[in-house]
KEVOZA-596340 format. One record per atom (N, C-alpha, C): residue number from 1; atom name; x, y, z; residue in three letters. Coordinates in nm, 2 decimals, padded with zeros to 4 digits, m for minus. Each point is the difference from the previous one (the first is absolute). Example, Ala and Ser with C-alpha at 12.3 -4.5 7.8 and 13.67 -1.06 7.14 Angstrom:
REM residues 2
<seq = 1&atom = N&xx = 01.32&yy = m00.57&zz = 00.78&type = ALA> .
<seq = 1&atom = CA&xx = m00.09&yy = 00.12&zz = 00.00&type = ALA> .
<seq = 1&atom = C&xx = 00.09&yy = 00.12&zz = 00.00&type = ALA> .
<seq = 2&atom = N&xx = m00.04&yy = 00.11&zz = m00.07&type = SER> .
<seq = 2&atom = CA&xx = 00.09&yy = 00.11&zz = 00.00&type = SER> .
<seq = 2&atom = C&xx = m00.08&yy = 00.11&zz = 00.08&type = SER> .
REM end
This chain:
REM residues 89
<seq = 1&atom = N&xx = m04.44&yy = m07.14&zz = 04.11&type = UNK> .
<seq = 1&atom = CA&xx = 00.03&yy = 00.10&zz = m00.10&type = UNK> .
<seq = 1&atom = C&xx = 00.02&yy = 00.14&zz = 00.07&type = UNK> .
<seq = 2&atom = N&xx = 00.11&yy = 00.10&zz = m00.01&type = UNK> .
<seq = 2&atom = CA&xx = 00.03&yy = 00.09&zz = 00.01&type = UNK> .
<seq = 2&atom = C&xx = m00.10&yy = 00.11&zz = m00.04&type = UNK> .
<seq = 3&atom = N&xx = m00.03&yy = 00.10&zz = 00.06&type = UNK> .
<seq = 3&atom = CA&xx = m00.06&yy = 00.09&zz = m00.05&type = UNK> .
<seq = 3&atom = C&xx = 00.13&yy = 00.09&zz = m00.06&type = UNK> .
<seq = 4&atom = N&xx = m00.02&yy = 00.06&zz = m00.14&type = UNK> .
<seq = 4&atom = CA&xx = 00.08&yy = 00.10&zz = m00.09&type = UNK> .
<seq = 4&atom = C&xx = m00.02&yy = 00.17&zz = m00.02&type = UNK> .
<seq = 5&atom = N&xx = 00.06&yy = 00.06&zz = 00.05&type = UNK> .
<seq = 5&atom = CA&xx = m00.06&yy = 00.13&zz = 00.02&type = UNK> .
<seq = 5&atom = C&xx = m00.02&yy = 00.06&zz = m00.15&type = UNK> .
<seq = 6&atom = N&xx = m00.07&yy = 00.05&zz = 00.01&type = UNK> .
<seq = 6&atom = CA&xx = m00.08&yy = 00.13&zz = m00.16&type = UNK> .
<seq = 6&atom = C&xx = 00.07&yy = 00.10&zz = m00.01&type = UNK> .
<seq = 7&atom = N&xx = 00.10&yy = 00.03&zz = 00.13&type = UNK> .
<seq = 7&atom = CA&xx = 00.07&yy = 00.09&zz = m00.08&type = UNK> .
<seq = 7&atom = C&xx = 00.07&yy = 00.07&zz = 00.18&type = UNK> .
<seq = 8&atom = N&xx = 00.11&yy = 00.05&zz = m00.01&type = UNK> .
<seq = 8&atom = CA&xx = 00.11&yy = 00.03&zz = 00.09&type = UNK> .
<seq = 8&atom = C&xx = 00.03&yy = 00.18&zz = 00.02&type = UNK> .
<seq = 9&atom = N&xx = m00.04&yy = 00.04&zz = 00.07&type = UNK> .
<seq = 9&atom = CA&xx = m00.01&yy = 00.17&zz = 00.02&type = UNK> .
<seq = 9&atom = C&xx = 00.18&yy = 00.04&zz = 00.03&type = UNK> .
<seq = 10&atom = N&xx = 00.00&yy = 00.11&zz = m00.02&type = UNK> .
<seq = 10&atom = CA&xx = 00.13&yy = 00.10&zz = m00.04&type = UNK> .
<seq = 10&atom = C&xx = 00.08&yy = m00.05&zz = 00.17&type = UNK> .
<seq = 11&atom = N&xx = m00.09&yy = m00.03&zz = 00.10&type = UNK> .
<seq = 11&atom = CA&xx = 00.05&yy = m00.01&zz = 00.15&type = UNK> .
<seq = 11&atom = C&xx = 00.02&yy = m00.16&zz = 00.02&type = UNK> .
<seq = 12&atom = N&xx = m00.02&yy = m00.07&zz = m00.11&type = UNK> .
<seq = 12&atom = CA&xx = 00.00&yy = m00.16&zz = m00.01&type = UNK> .
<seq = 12&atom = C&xx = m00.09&yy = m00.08&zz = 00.04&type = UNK> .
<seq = 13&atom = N&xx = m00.12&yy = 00.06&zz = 00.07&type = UNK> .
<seq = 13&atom = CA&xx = m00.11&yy = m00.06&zz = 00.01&type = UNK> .
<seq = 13&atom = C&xx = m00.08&yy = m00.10&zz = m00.07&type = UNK> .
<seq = 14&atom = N&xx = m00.04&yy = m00.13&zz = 00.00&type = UNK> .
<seq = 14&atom = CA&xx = m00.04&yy = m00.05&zz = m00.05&type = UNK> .
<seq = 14&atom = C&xx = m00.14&yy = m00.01&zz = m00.05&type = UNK> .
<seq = 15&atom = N&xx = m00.09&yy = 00.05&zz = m00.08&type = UNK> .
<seq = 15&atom = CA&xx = m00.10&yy = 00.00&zz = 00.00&type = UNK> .
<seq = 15&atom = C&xx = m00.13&yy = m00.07&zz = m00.10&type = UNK> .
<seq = 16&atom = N&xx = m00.08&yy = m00.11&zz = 00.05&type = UNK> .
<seq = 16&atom = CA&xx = m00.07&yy = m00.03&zz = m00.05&type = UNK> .
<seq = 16&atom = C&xx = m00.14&yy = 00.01&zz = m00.05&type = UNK> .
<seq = 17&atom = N&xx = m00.05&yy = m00.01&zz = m00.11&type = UNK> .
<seq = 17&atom = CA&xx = m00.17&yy = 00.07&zz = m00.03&type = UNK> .
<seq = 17&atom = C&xx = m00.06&yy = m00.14&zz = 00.00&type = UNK> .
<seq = 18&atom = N&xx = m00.13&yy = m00.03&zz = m00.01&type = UNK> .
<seq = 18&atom = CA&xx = m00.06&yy = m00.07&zz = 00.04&type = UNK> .
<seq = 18&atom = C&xx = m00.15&yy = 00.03&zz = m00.05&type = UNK> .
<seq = 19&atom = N&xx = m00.08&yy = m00.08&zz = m00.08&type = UNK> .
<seq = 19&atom = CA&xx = m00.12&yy = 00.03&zz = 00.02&type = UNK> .
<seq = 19&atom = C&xx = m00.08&yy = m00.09&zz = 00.14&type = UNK> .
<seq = 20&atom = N&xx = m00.10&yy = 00.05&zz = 00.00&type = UNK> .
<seq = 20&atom = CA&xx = m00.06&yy = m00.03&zz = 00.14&type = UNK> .
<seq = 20&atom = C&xx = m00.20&yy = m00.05&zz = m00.06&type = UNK> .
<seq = 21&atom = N&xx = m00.02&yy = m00.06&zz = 00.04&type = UNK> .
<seq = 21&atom = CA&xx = m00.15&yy = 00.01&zz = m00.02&type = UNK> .
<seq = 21&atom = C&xx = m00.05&yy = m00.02&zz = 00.16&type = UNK> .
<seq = 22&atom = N&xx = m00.09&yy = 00.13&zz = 00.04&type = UNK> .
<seq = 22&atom = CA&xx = m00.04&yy = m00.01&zz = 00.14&type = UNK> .
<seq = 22&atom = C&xx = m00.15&yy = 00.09&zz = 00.00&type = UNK> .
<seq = 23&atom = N&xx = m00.12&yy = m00.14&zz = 00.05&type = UNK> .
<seq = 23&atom = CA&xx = m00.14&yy = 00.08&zz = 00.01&type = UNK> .
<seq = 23&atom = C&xx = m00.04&yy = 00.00&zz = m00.18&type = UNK> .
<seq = 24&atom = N&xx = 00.04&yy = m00.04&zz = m00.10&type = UNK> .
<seq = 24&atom = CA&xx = m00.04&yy = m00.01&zz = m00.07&type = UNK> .
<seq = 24&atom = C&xx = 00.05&yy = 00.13&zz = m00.08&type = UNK> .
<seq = 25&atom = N&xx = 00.14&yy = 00.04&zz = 00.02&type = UNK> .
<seq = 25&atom = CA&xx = 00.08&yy = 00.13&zz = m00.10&type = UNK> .
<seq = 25&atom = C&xx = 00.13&yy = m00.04&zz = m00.01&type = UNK> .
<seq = 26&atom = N&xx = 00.03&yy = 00.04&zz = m00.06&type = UNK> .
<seq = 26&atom = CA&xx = 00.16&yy = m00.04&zz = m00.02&type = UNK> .
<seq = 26&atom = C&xx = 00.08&yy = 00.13&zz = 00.00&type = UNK> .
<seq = 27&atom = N&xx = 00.11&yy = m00.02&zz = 00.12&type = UNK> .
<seq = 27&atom = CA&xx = 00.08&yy = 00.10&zz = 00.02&type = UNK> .
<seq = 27&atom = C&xx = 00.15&yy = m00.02&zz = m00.02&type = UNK> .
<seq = 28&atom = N&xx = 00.08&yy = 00.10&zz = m00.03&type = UNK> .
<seq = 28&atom = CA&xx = 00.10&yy = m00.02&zz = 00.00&type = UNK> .
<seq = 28&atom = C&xx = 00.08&yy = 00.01&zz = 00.11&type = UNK> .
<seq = 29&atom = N&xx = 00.11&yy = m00.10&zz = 00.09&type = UNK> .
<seq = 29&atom = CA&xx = 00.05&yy = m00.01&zz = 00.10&type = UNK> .
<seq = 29&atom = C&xx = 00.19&yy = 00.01&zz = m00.01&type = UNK> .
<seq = 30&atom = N&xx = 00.02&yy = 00.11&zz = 00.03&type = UNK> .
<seq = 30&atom = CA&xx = 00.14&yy = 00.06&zz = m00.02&type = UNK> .
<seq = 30&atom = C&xx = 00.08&yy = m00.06&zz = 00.14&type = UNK> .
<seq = 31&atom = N&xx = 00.05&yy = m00.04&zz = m00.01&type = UNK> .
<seq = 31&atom = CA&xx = 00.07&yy = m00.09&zz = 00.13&type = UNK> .
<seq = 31&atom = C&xx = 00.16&yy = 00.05&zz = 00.00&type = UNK> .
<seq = 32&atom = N&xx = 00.07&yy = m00.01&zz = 00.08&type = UNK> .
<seq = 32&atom = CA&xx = 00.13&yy = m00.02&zz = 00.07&type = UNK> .
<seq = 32&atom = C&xx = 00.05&yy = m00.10&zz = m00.03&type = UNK> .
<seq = 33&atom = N&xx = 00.13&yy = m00.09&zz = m00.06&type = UNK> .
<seq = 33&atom = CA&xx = 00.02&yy = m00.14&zz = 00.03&type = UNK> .
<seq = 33&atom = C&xx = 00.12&yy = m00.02&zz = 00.12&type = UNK> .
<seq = 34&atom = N&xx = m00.01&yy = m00.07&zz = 00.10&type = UNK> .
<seq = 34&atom = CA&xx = 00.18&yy = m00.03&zz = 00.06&type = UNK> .
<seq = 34&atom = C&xx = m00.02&yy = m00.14&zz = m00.07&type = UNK> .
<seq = 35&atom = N&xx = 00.13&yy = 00.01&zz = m00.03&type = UNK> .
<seq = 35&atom = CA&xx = 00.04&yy = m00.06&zz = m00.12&type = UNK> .
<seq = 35&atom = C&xx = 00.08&yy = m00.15&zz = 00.11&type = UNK> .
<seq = 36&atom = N&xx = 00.07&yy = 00.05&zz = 00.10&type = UNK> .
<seq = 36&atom = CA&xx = 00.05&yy = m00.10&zz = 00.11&type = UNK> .
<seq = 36&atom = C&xx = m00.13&yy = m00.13&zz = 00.05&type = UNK> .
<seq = 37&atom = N&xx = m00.11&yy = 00.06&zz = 00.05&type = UNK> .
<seq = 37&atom = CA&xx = m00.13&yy = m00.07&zz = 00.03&type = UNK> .
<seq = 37&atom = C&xx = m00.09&yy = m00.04&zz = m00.13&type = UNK> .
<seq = 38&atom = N&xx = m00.01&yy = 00.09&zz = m00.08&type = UNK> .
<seq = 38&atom = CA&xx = m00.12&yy = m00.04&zz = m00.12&type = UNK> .
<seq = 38&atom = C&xx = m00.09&yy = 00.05&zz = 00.03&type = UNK> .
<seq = 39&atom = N&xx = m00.02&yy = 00.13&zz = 00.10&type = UNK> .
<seq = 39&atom = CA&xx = m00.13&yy = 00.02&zz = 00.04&type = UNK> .
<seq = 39&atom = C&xx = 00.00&yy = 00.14&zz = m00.07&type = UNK> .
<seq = 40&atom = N&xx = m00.15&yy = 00.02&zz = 00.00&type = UNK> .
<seq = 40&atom = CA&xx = m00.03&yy = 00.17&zz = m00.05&type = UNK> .
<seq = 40&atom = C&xx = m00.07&yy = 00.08&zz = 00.11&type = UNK> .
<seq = 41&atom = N&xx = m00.01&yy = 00.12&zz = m00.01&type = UNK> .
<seq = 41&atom = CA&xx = m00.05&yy = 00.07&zz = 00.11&type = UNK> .
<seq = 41&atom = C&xx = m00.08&yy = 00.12&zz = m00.12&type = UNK> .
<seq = 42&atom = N&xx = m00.12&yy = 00.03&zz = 00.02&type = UNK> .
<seq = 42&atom = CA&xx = m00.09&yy = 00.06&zz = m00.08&type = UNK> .
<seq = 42&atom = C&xx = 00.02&yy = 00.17&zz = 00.00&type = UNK> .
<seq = 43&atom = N&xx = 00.03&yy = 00.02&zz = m00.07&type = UNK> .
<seq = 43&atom = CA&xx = 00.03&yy = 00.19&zz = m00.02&type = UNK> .
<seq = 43&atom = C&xx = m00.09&yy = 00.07&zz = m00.08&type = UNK> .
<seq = 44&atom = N&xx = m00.09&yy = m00.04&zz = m00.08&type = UNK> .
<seq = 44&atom = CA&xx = m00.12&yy = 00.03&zz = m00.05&type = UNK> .
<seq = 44&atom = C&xx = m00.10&yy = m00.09&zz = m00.06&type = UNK> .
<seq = 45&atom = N&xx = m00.09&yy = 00.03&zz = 00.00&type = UNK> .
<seq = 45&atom = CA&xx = m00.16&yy = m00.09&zz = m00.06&type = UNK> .
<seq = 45&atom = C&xx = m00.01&yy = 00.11&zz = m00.03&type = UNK> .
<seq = 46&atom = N&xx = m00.02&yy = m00.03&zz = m00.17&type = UNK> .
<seq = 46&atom = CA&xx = m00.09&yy = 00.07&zz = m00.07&type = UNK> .
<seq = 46&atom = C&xx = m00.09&yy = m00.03&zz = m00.14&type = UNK> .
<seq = 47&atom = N&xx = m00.08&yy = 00.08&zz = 00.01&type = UNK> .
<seq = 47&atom = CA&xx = m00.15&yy = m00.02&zz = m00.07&type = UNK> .
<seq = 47&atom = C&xx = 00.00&yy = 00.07&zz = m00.13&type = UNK> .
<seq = 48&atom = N&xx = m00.05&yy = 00.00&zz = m00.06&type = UNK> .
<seq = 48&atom = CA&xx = 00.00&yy = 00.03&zz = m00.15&type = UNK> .
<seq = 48&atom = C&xx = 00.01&yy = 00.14&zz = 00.00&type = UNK> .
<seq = 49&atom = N&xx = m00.08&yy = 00.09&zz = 00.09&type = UNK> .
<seq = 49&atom = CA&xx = 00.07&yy = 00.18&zz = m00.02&type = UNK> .
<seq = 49&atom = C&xx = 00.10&yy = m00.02&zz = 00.06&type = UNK> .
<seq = 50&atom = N&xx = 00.06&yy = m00.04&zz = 00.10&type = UNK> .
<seq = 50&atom = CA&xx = 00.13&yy = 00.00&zz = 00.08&type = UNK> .
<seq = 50&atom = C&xx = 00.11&yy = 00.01&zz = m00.10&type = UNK> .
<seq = 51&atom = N&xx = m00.05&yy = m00.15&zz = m00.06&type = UNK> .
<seq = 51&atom = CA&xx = 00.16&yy = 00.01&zz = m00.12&type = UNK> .
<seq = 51&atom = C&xx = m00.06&yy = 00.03&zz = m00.08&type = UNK> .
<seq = 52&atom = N&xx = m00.09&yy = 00.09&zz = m00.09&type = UNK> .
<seq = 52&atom = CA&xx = 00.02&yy = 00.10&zz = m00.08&type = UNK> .
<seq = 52&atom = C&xx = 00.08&yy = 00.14&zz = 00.04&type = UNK> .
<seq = 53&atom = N&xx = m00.02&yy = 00.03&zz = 00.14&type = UNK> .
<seq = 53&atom = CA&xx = 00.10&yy = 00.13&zz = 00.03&type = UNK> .
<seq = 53&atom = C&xx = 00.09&yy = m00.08&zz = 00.02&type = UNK> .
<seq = 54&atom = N&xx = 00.05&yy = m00.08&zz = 00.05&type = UNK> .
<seq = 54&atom = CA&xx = 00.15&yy = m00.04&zz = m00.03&type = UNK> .
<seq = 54&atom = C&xx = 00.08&yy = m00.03&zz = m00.12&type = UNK> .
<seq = 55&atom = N&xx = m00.09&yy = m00.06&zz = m00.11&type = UNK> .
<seq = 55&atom = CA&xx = 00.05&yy = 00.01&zz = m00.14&type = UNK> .
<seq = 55&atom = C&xx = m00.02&yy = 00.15&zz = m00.05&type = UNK> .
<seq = 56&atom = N&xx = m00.05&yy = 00.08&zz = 00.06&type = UNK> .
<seq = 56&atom = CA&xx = 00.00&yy = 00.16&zz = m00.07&type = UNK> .
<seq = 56&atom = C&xx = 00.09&yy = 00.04&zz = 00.07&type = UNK> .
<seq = 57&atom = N&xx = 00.09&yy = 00.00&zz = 00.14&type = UNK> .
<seq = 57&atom = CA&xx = 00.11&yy = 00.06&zz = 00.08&type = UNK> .
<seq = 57&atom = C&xx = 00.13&yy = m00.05&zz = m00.10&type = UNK> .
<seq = 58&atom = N&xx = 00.01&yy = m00.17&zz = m00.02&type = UNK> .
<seq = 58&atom = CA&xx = 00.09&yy = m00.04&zz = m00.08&type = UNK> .
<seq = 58&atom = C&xx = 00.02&yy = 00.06&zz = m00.11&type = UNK> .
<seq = 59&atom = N&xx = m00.11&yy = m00.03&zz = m00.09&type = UNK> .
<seq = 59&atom = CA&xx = 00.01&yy = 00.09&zz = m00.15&type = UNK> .
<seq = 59&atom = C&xx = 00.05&yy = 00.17&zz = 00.00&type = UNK> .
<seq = 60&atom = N&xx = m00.06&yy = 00.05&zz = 00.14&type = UNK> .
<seq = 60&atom = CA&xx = 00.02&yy = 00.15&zz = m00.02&type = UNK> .
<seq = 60&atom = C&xx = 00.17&yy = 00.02&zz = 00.04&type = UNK> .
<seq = 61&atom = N&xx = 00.06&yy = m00.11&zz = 00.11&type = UNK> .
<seq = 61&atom = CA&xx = 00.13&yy = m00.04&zz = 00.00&type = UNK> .
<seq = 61&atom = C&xx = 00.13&yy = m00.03&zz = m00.12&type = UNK> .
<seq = 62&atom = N&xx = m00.08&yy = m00.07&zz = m00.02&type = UNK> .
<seq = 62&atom = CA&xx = 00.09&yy = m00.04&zz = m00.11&type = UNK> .
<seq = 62&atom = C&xx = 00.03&yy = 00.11&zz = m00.17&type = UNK> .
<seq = 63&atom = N&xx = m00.15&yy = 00.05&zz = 00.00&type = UNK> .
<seq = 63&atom = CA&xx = 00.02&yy = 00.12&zz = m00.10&type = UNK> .
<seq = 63&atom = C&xx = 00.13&yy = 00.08&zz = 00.05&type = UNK> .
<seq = 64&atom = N&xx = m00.05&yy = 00.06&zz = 00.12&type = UNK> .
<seq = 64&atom = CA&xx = 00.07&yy = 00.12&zz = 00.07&type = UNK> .
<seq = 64&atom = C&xx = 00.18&yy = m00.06&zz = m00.03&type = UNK> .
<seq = 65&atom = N&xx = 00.01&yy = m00.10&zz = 00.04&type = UNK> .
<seq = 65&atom = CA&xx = 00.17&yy = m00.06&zz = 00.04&type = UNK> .
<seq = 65&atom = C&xx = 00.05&yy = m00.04&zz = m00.19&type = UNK> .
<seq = 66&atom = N&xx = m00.06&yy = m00.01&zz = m00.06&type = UNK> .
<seq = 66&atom = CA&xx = 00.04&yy = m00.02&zz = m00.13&type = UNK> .
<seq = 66&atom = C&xx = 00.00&yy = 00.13&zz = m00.05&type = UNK> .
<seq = 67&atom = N&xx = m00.07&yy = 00.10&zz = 00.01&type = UNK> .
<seq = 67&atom = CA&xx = 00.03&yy = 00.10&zz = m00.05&type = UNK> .
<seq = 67&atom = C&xx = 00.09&yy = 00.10&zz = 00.06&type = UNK> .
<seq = 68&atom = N&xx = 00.02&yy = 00.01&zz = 00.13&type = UNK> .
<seq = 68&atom = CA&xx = 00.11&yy = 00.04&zz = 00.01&type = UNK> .
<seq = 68&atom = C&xx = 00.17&yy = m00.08&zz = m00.01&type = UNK> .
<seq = 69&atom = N&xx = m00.04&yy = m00.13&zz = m00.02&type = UNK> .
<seq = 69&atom = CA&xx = 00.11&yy = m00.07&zz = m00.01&type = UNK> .
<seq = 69&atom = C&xx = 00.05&yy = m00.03&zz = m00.18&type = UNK> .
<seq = 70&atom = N&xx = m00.08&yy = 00.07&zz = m00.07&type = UNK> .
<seq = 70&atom = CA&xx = m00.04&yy = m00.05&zz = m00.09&type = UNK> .
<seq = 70&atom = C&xx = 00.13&yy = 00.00&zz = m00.12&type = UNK> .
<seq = 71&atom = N&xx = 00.07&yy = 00.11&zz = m00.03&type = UNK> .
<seq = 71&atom = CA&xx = 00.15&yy = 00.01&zz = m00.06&type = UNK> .
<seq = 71&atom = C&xx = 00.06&yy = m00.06&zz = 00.05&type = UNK> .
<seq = 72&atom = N&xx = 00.03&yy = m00.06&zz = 00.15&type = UNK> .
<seq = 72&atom = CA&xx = 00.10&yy = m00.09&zz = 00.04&type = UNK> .
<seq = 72&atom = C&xx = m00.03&yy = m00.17&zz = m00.03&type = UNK> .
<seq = 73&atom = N&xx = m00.16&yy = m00.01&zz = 00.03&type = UNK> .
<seq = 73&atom = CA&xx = m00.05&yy = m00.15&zz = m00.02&type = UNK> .
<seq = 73&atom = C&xx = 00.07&yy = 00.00&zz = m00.15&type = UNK> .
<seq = 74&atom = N&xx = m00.08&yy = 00.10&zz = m00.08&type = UNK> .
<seq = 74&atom = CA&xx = 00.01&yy = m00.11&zz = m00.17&type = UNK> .
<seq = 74&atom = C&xx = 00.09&yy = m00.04&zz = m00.03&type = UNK> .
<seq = 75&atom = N&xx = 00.16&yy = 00.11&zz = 00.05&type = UNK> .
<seq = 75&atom = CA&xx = 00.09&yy = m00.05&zz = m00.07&type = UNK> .
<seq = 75&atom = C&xx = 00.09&yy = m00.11&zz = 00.11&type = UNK> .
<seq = 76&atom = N&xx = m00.06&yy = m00.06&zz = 00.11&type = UNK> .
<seq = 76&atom = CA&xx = 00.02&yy = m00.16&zz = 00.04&type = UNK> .
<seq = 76&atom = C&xx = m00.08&yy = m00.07&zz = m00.04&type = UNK> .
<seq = 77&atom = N&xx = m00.10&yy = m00.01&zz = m00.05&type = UNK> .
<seq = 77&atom = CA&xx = m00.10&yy = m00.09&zz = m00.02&type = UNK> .
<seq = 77&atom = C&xx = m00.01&yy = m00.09&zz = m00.13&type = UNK> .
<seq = 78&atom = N&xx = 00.01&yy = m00.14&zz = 00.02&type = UNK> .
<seq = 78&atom = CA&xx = 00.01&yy = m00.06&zz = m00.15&type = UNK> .
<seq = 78&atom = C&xx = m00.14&yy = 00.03&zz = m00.07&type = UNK> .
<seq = 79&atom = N&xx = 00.03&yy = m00.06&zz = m00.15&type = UNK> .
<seq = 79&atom = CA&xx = m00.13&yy = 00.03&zz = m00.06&type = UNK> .
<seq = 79&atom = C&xx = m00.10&yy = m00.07&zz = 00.05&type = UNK> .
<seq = 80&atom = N&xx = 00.00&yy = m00.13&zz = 00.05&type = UNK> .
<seq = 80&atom = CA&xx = m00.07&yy = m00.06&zz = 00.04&type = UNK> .
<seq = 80&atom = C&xx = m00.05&yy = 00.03&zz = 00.13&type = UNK> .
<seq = 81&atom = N&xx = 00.05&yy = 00.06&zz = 00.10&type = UNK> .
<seq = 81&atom = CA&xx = m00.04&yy = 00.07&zz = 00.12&type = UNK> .
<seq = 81&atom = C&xx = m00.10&yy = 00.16&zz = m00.06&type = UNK> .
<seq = 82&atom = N&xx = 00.06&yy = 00.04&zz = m00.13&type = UNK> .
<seq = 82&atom = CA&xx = m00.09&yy = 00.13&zz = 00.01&type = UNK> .
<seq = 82&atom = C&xx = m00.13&yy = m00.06&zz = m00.06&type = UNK> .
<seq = 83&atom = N&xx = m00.02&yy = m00.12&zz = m00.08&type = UNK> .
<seq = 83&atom = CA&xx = m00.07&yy = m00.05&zz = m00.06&type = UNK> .
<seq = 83&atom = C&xx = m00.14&yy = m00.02&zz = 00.11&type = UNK> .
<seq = 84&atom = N&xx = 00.05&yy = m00.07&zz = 00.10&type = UNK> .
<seq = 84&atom = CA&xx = m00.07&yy = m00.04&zz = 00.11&type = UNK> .
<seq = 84&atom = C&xx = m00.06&yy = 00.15&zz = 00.06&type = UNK> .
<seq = 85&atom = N&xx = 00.08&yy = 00.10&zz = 00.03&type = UNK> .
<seq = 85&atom = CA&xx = m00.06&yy = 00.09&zz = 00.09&type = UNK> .
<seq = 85&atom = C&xx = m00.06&yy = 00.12&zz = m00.14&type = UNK> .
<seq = 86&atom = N&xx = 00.04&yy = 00.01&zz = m00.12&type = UNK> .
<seq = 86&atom = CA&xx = m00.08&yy = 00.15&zz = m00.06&type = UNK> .
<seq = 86&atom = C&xx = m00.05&yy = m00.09&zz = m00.11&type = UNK> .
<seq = 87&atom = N&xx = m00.02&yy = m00.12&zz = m00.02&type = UNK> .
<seq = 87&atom = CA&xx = m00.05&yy = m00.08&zz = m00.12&type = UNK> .
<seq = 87&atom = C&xx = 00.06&yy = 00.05&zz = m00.11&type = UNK> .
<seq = 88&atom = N&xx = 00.11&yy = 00.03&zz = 00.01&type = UNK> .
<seq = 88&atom = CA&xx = 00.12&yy = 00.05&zz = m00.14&type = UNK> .
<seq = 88&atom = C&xx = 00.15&yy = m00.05&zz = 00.00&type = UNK> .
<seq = 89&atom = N&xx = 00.06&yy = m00.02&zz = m00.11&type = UNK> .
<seq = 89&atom = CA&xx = 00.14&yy = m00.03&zz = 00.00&type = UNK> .
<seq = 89&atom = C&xx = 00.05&yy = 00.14&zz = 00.02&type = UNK> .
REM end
């Protein structure tokens, strides 16, 4: 079975998350995929404050980039796309 990447960066990188259980914690394991071999190569472990600042860098990201993009997004965005991102038609 192939490993499936979680999701592909702006540079095309393939990137996989992963939970981890090690020593009795469970971390989260952000990996690399080459997609030719199937192999991953590890680019962060992290721990439950780790990815809380990385879910606060994303969120403070993604506010920042919608609100300045924000008259150009709405009027491409279907209802069902604004539905998903402002919980509104």
């Amino acid at each position: 079975m192939s490993t499936k990447p979680t999701f592909t960066d702006v540079d095309g990188k393939k990137v996989v998350c992963a939970f981890l259980d090690q020593n009795g914690f469970e971390y989260l394991e952000v990996s690399l995929l080459d997609e030719a071999t199937g192999s991953t190569e590890r680019a962060l472990l992290l721990n439950m404050y780790d990815a809380k600042k990385l879910h606060d860098a994303t969120n403070q990201f993604m506010q920042r980039t919608i609100a300045r993009n924000f008259a150009d997004m709405n009027g491409q965005l279907s209802p069902t796309e604004r539905e998903e991102m402002f919980g509104e038609d």
